[in-house]
Structure formats: structure tokens, C-alpha cells
PDB file of N, CA, C and O in Angstrom, chain B, residues numbered from 101:
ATOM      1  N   UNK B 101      14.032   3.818  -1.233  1.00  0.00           N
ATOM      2  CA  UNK B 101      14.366   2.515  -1.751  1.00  0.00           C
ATOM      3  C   UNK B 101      15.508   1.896  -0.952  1.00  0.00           C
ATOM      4  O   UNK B 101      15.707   0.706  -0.705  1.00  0.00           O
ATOM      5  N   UNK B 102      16.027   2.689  -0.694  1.00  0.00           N
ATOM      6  CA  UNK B 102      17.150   2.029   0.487  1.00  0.00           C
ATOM      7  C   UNK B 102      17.107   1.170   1.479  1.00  0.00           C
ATOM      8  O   UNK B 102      17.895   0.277   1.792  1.00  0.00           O
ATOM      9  N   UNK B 103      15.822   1.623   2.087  1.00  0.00           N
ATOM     10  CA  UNK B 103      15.195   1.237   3.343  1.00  0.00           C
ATOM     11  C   UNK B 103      14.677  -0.531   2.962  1.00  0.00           C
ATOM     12  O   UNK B 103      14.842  -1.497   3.706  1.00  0.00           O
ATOM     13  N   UNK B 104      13.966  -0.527   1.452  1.00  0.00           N
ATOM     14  CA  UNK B 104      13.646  -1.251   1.552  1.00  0.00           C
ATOM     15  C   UNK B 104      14.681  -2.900   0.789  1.00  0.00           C
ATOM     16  O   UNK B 104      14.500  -4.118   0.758  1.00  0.00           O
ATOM     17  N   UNK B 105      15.833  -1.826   0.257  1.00  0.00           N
ATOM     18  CA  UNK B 105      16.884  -2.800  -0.069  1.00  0.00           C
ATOM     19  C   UNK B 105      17.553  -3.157   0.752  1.00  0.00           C
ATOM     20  O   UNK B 105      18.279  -3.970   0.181  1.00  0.00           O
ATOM     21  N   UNK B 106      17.939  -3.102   2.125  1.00  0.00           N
ATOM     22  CA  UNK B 106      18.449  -2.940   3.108  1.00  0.00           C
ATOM     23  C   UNK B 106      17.701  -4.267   4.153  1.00  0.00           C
ATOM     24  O   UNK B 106      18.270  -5.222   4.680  1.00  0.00           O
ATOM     25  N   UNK B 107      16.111  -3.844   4.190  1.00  0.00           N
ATOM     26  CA  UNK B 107      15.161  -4.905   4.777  1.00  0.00           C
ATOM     27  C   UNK B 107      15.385  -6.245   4.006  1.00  0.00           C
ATOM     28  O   UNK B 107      14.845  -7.292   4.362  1.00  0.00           O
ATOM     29  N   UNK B 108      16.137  -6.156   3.029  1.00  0.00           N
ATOM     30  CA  UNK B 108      16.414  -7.759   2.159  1.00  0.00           C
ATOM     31  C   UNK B 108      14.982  -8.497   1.302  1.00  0.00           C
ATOM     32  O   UNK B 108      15.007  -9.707   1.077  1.00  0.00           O
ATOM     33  N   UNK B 109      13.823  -7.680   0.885  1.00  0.00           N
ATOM     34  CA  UNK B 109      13.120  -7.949   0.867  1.00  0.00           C
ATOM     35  C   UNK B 109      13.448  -8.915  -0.270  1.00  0.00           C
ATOM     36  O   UNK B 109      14.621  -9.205  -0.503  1.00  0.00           O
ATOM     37  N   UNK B 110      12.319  -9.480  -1.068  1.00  0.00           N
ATOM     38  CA  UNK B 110      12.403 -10.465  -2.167  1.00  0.00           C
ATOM     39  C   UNK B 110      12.468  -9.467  -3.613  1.00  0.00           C
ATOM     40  O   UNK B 110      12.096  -8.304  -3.765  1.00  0.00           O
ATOM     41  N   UNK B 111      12.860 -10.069  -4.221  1.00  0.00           N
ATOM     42  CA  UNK B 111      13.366  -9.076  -5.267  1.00  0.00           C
ATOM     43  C   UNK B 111      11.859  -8.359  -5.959  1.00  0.00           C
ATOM     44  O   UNK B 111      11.658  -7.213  -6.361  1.00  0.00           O
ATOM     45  N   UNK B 112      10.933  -9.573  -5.896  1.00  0.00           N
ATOM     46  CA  UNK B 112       9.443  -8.867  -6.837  1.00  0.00           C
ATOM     47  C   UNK B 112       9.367  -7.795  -6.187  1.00  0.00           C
ATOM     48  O   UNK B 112       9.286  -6.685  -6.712  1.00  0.00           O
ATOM     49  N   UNK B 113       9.398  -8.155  -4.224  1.00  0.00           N
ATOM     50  CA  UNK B 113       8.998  -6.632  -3.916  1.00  0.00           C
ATOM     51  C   UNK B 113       9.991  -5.579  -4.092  1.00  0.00           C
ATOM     52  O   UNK B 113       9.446  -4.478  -4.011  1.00  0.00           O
ATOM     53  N   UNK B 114      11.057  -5.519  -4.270  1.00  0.00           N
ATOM     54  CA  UNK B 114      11.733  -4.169  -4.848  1.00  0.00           C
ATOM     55  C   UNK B 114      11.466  -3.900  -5.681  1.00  0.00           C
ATOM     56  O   UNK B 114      11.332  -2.678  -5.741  1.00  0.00           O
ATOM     57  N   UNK B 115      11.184  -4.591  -6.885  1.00  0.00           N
ATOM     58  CA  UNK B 115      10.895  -4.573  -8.315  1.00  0.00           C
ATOM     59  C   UNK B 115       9.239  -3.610  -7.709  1.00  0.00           C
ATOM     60  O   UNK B 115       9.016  -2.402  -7.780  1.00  0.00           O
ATOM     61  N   UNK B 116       8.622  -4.379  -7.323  1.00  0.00           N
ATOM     62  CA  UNK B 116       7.099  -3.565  -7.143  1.00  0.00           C
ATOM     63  C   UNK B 116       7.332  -2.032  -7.024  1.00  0.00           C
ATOM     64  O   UNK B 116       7.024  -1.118  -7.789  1.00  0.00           O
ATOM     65  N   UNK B 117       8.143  -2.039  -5.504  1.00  0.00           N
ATOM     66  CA  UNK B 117       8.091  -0.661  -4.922  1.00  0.00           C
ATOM     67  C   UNK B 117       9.158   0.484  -6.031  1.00  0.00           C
ATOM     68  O   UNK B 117       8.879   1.683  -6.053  1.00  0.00           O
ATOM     69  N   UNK B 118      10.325  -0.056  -6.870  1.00  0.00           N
ATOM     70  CA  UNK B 118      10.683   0.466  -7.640  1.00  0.00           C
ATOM     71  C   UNK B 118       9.862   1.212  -8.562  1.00  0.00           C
ATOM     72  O   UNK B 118       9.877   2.437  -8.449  1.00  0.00           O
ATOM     73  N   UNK B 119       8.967   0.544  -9.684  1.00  0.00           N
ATOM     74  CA  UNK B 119       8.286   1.106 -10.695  1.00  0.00           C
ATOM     75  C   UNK B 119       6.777   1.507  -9.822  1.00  0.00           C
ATOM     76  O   UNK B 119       5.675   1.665 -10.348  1.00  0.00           O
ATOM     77  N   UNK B 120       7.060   1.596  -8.572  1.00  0.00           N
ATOM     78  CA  UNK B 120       5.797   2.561  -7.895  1.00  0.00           C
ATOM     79  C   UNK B 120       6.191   3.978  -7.273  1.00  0.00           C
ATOM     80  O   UNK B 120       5.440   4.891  -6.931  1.00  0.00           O
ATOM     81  N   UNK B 121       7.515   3.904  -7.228  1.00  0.00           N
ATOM     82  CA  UNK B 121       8.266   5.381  -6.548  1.00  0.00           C
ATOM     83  C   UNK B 121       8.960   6.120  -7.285  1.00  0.00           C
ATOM     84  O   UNK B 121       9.204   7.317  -7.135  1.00  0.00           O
ATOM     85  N   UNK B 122       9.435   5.119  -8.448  1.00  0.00           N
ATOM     86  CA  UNK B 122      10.123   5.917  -9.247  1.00  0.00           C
ATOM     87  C   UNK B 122       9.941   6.353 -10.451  1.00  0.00           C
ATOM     88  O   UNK B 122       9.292   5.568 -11.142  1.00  0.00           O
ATOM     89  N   UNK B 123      10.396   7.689 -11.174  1.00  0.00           N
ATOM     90  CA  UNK B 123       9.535   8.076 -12.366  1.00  0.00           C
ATOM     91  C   UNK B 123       8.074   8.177 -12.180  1.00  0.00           C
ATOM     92  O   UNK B 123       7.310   7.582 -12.940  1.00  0.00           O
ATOM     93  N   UNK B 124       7.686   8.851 -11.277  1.00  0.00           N
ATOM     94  CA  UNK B 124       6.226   9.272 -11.111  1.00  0.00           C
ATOM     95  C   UNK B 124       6.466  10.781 -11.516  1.00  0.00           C
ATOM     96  O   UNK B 124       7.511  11.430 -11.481  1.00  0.00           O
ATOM     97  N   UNK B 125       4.862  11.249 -12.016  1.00  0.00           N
ATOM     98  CA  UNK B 125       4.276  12.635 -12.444  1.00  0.00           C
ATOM     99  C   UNK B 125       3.269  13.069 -12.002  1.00  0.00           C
ATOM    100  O   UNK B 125       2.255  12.431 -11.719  1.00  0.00           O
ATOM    101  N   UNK B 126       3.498  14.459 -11.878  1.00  0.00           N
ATOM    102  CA  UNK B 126       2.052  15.112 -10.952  1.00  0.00           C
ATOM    103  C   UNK B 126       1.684  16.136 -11.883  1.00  0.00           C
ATOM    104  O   UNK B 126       2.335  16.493 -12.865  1.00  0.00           O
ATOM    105  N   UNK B 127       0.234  16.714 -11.362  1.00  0.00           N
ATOM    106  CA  UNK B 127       0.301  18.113 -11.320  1.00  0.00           C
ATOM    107  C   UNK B 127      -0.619  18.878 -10.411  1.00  0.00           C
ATOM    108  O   UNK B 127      -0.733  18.179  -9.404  1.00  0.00           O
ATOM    109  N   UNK B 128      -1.119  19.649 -10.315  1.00  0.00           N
ATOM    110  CA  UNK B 128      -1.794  20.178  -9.124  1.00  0.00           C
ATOM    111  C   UNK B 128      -3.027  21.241 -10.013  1.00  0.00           C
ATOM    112  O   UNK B 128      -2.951  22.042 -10.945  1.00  0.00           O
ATOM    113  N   UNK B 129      -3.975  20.797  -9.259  1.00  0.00           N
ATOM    114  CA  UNK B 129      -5.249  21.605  -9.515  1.00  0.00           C
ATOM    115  C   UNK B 129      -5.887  22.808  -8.847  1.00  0.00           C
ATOM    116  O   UNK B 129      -5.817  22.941  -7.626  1.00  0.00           O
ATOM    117  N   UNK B 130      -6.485  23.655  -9.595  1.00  0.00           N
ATOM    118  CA  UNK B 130      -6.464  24.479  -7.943  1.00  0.00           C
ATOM    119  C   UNK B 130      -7.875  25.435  -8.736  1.00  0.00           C
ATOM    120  O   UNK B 130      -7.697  26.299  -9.594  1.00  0.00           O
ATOM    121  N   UNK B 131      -9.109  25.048  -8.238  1.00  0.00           N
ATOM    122  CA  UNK B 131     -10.626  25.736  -9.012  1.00  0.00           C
ATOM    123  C   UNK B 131     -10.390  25.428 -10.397  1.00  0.00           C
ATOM    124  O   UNK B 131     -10.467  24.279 -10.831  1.00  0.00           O
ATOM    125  N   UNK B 132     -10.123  26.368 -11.057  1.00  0.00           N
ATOM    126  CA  UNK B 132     -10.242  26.015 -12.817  1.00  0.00           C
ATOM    127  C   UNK B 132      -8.725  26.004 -13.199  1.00  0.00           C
ATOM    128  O   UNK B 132      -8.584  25.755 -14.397  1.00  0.00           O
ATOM    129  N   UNK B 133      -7.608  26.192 -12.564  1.00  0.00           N
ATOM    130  CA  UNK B 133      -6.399  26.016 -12.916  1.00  0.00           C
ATOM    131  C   UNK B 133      -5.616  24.406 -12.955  1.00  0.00           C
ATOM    132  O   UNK B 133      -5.732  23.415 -12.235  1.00  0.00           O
ATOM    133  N   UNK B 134      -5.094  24.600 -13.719  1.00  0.00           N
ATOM    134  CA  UNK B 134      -4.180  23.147 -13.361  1.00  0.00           C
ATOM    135  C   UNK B 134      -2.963  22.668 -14.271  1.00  0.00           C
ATOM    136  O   UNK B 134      -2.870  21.997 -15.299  1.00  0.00           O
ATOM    137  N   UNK B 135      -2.096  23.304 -13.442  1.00  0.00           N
ATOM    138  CA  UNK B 135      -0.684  22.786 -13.892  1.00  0.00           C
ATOM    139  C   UNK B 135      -0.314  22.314 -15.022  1.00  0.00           C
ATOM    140  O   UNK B 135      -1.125  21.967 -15.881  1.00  0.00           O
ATOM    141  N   UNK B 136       1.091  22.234 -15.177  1.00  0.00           N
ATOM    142  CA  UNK B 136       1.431  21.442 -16.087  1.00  0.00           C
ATOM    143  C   UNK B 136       2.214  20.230 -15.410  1.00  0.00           C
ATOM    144  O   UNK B 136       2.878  20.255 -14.373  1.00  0.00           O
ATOM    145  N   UNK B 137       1.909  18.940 -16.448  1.00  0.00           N
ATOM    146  CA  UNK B 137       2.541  17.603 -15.879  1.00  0.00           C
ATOM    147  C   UNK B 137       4.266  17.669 -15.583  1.00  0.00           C
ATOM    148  O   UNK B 137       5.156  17.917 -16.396  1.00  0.00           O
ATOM    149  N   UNK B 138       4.391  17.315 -13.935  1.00  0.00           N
ATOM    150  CA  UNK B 138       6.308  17.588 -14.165  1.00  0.00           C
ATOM    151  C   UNK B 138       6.433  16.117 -13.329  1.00  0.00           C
ATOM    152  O   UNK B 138       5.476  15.639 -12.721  1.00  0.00           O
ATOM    153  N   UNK B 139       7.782  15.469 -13.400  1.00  0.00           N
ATOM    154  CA  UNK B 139       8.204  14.601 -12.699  1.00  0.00           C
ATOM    155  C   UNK B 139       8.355  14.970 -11.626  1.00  0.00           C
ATOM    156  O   UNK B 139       8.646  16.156 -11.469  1.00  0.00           O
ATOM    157  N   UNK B 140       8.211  14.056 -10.424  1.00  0.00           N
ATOM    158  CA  UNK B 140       8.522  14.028  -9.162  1.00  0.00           C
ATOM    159  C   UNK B 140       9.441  13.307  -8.676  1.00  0.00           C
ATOM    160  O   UNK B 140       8.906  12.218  -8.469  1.00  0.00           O
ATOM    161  N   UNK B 141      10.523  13.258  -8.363  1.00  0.00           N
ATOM    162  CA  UNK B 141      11.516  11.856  -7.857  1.00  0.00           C
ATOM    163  C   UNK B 141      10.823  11.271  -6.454  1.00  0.00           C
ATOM    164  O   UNK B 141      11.147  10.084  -6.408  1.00  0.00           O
ATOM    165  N   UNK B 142       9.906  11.644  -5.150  1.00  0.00           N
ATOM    166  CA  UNK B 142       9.689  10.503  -4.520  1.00  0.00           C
ATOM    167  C   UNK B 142       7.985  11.229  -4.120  1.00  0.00           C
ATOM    168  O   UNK B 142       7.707  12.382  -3.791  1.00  0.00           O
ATOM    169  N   UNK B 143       7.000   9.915  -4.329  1.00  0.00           N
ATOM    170  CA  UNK B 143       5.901  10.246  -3.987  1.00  0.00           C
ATOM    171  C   UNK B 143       5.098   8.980  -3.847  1.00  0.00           C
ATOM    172  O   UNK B 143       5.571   7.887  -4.159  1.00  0.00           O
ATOM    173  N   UNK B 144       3.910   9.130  -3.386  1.00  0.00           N
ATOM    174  CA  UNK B 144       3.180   8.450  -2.614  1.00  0.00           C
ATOM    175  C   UNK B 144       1.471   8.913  -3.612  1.00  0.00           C
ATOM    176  O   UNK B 144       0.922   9.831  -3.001  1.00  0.00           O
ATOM    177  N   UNK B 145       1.042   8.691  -4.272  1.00  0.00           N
ATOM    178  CA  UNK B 145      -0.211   9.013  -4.612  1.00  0.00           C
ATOM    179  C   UNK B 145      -1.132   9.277  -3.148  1.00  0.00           C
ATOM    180  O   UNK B 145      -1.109   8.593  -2.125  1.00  0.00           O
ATOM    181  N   UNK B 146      -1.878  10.420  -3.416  1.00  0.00           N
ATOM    182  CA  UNK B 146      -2.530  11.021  -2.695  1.00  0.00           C
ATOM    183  C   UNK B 146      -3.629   9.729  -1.988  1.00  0.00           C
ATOM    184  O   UNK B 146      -3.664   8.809  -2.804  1.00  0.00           O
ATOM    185  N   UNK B 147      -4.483   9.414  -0.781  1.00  0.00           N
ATOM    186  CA  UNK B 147      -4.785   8.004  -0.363  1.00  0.00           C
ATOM    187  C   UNK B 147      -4.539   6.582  -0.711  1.00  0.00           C
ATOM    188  O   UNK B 147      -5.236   5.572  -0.817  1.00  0.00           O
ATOM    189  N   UNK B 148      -3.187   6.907  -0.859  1.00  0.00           N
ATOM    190  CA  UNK B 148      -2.475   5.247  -1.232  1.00  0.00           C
ATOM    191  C   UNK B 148      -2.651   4.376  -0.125  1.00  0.00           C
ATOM    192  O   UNK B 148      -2.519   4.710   1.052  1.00  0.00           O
ATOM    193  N   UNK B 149      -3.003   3.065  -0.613  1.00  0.00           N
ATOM    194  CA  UNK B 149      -3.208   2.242   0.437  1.00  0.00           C
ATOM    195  C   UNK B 149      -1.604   1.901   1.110  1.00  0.00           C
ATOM    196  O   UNK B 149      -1.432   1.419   2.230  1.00  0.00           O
ATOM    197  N   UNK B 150      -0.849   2.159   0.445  1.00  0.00           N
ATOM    198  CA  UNK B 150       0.241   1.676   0.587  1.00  0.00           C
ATOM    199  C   UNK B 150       1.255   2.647   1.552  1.00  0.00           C
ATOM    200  O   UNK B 150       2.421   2.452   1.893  1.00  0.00           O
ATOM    201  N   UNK B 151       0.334   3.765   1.849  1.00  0.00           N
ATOM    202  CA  UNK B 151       1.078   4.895   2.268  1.00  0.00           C
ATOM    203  C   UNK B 151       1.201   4.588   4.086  1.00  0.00           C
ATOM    204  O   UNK B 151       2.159   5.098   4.668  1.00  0.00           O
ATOM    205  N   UNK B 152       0.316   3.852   4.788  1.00  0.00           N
ATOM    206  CA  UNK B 152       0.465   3.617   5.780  1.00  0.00           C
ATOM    207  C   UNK B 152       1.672   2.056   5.853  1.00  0.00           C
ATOM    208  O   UNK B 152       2.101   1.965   7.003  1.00  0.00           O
ATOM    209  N   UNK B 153       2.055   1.291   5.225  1.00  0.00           N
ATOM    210  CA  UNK B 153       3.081   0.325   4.800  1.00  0.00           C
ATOM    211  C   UNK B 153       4.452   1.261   4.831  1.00  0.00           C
ATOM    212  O   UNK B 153       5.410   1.118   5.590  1.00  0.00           O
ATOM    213  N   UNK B 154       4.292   2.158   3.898  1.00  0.00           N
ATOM    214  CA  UNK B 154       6.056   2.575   3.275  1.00  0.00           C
ATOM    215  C   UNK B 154       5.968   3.917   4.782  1.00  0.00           C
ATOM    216  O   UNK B 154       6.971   4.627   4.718  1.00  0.00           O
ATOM    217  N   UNK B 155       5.309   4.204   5.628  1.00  0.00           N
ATOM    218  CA  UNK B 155       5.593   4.639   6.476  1.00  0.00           C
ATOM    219  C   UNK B 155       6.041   3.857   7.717  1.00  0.00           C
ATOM    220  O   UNK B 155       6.827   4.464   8.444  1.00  0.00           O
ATOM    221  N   UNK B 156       5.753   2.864   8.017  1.00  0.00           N
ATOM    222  CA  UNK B 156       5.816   1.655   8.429  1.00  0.00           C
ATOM    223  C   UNK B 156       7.541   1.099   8.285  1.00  0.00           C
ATOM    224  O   UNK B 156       8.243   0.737   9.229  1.00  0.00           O
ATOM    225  N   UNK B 157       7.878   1.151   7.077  1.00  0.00           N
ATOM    226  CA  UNK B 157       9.195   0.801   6.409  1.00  0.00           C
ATOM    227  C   UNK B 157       9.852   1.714   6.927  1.00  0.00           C
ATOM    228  O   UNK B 157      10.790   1.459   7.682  1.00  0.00           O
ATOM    229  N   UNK B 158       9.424   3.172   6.569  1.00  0.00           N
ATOM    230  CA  UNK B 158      10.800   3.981   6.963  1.00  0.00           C
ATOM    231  C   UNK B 158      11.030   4.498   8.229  1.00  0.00           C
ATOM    232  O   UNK B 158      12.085   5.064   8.513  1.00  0.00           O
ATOM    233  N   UNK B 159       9.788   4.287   9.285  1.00  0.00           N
ATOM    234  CA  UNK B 159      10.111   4.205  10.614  1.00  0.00           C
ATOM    235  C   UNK B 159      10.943   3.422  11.475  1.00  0.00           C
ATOM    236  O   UNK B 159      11.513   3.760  12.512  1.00  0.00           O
ATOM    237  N   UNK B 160      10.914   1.840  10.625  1.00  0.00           N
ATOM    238  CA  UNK B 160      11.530   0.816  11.140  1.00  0.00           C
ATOM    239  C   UNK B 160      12.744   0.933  11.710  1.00  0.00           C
ATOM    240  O   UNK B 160      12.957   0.591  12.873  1.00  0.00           O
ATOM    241  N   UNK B 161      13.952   1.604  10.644  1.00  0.00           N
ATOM    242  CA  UNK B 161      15.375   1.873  11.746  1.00  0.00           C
ATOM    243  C   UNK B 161      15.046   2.863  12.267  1.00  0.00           C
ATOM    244  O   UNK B 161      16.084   3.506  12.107  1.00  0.00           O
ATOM    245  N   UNK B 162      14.354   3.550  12.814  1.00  0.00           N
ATOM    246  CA  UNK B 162      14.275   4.427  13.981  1.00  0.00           C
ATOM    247  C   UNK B 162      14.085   3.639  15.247  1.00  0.00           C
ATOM    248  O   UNK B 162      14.844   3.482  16.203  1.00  0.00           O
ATOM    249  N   UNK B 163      13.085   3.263  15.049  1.00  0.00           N
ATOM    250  CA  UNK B 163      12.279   2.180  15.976  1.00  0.00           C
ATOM    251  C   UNK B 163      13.261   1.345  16.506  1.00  0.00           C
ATOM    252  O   UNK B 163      13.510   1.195  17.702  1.00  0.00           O
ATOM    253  N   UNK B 164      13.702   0.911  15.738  1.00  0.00           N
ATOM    254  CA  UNK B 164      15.236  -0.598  16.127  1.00  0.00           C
ATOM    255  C   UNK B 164      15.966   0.178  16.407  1.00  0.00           C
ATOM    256  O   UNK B 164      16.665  -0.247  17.327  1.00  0.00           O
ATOM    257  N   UNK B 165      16.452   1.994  15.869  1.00  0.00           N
ATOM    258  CA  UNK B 165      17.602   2.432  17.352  1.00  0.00           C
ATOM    259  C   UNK B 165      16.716   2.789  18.952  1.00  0.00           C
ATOM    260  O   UNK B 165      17.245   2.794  20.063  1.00  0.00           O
ATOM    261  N   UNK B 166      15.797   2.964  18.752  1.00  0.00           N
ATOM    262  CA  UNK B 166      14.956   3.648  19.752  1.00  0.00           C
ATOM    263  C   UNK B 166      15.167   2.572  20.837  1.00  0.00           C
ATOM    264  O   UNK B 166      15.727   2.778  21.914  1.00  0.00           O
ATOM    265  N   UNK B 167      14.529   1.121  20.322  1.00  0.00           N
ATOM    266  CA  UNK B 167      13.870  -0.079  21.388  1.00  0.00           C
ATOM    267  C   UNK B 167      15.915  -0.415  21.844  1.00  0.00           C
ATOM    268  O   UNK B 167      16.064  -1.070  22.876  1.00  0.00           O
ATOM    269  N   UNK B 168      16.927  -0.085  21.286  1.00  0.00           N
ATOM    270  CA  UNK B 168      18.640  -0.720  21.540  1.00  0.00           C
ATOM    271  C   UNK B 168      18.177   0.136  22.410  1.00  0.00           C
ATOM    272  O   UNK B 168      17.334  -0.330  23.177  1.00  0.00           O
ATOM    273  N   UNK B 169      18.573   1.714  22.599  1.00  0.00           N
ATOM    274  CA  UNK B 169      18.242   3.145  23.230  1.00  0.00           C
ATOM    275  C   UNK B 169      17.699   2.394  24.750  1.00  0.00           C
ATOM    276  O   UNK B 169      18.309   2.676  25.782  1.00  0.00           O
ATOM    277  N   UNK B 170      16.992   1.817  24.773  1.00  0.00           N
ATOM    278  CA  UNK B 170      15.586   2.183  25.698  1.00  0.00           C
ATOM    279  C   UNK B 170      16.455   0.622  26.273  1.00  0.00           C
ATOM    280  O   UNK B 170      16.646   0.453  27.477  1.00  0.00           O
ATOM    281  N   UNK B 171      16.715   0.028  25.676  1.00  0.00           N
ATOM    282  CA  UNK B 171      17.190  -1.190  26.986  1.00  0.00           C
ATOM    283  C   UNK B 171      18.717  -1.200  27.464  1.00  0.00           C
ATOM    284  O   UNK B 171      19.219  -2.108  28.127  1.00  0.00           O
ATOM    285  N   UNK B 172      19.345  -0.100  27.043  1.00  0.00           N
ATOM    286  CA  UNK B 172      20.331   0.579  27.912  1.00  0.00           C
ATOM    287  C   UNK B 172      20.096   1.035  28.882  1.00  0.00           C
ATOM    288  O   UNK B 172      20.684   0.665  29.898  1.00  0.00           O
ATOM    289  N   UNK B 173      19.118   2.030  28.900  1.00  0.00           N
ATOM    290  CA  UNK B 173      18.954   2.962  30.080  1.00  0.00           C
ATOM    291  C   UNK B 173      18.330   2.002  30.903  1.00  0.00           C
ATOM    292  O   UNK B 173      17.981   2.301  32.045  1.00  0.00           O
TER     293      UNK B 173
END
């Protein structure tokens, strides 16, 4: 969430990405077994469309030190 408070986005979208990252629950299946429900503090639902975006986001300050980096040398 940092990343994306930081990018200055508009508040809906923090608000969005907030109640999509935070307070999420899993559990894991495995043949006839399957967990019990526990909280997770940061996750991504398994083929989220959104998962290629918030990777996108948190590459970004890498990328912006990388491209400063690269027109020094």
C-alpha cells in the first residue's frame, strides 16, 4: 500500500486496492484435506487479473532507480 500511496493515486483507487489487500483469508486444499480459514496480511488471489498491475506498481521504483542508474553511466 505504500507504493501505491506514494504514486498519489486518487483516493477511490486506494480505497479499492485497500479493501482488496487488506484483511483477506485463505486456506489451502490438498486431495481431500483442507485447512482451516486463517487471515493473511498481503495477498493477491490466485489468477487475479490484477496481479500483473500491482506487479507493475511495485516494480515501478526500481525501474525509476534503474533508468537514473543507467543515464549516469
Amino acid at each position: 500500500m505504500k507504493i501505491i500511496y506514494k504514486a498519489n493515486f486518487d483516493n477511490h483507487v486506494i480505497d479499492f486496492f485497500s479493501n482488496y489487500l487488506i484483511d483477506r483469508k485463505t486456506n489451502y486444499s490438498w486431495n481431500n484435506f483442507s485447512s482451516s480459514i486463517f487471515n493473511v496480511n498481503v495477498s493477491v488471489g490466485q489468477g487475479s487479473a490484477l496481479s500483473s498491475i500491482l506487479l507493475s506498481l511495485y516494480l515501478s521504483p526500481f525501474l525509476h532507480i534503474l533508468e537514473k542508474q543507467l543515464k549516469k553511466s
